[in-house]
C-alpha positions as a printed Julia matrix, in Angstrom:
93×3 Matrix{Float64}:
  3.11  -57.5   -18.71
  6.3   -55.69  -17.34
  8.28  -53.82  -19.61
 11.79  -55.39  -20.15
 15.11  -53.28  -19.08
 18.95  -54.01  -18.01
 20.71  -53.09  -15.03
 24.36  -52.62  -14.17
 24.75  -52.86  -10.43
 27.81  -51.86   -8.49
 27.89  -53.52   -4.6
 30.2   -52.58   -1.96
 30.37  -53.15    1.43
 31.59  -56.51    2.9
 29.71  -58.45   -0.08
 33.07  -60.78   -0.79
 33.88  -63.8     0.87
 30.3   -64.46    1.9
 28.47  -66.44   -0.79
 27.37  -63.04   -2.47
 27.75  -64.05   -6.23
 25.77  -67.66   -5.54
 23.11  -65.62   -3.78
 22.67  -63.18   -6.56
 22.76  -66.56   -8.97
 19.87  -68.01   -7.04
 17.83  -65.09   -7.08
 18.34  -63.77  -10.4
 17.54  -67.21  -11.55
 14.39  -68.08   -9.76
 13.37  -64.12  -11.35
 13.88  -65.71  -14.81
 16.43  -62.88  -15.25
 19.68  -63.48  -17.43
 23.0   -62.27  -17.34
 26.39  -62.17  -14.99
 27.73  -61.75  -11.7
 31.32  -61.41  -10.38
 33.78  -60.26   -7.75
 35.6   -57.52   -8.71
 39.44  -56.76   -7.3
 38.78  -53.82   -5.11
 36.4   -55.82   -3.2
 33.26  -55.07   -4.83
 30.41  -57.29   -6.57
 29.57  -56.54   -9.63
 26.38  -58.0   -11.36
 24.25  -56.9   -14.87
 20.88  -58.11  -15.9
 18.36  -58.31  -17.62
 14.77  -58.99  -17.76
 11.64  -57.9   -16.85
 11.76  -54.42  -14.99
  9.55  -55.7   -12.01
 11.87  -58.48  -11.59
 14.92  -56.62  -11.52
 13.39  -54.51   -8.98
 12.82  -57.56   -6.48
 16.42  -58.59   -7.41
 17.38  -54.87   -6.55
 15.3   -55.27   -3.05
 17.41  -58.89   -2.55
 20.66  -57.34   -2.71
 19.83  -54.82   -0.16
 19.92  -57.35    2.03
 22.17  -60.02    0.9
 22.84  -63.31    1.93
 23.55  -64.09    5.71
 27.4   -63.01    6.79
 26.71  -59.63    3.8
 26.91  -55.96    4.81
 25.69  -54.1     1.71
 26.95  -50.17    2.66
 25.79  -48.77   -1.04
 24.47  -50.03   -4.24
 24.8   -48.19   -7.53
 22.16  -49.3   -10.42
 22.44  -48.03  -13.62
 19.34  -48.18  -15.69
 19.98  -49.79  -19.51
 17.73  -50.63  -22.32
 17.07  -54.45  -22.74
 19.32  -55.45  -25.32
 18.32  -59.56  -25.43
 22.33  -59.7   -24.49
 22.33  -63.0   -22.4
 20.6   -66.28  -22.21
 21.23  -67.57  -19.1
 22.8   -66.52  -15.74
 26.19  -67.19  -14.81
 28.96  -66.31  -12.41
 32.1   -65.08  -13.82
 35.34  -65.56  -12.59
């Protein structure tokens, strides 16, 4: 069994405007990860988890990507402990 961890993760690039938060929703969800996701003013996407730390990795390889329309120029993760913060996944406005 994977060890459990959080992750704060910083995305900027052209990640607004393009369905970004609903893709990280979808994934993060089908991962059984919990936690939030949200636009931030300068233009950014912001996102924590939590979960198991293999999941969070294929969430991490995900965003990379992004969904169709997405140019991801750099992604900051910070590493956390899991802290049991969150029980489901939602999008914050």
């Amino acid at each position: 069994m994977s060890e459990k961890a959080g992750a704060h993760i910083l995305l900027t690039g052209r990640v607004q405007m393009v369905g970004f938060r609903w893709f990280v929703r979808r994934w993060a969800e089908d991962l059984d990860l919990a936690g939030w996701v949200k636009n931030n003013p300068a233009g950014s996407v912001e996102t924590r988890v939590e979960g198991k730390r293999d999941e969070i990795d294929l969430l991490l390889k995900e965003l990379k990507v992004g969904p169709r329309g997405a140019t991801v120029e750099d992604m900051n993760v910070k590493w956390l402990p899991f802290e049991n913060q969150f029980r489901t996944f939602e999008i914050r406005y």
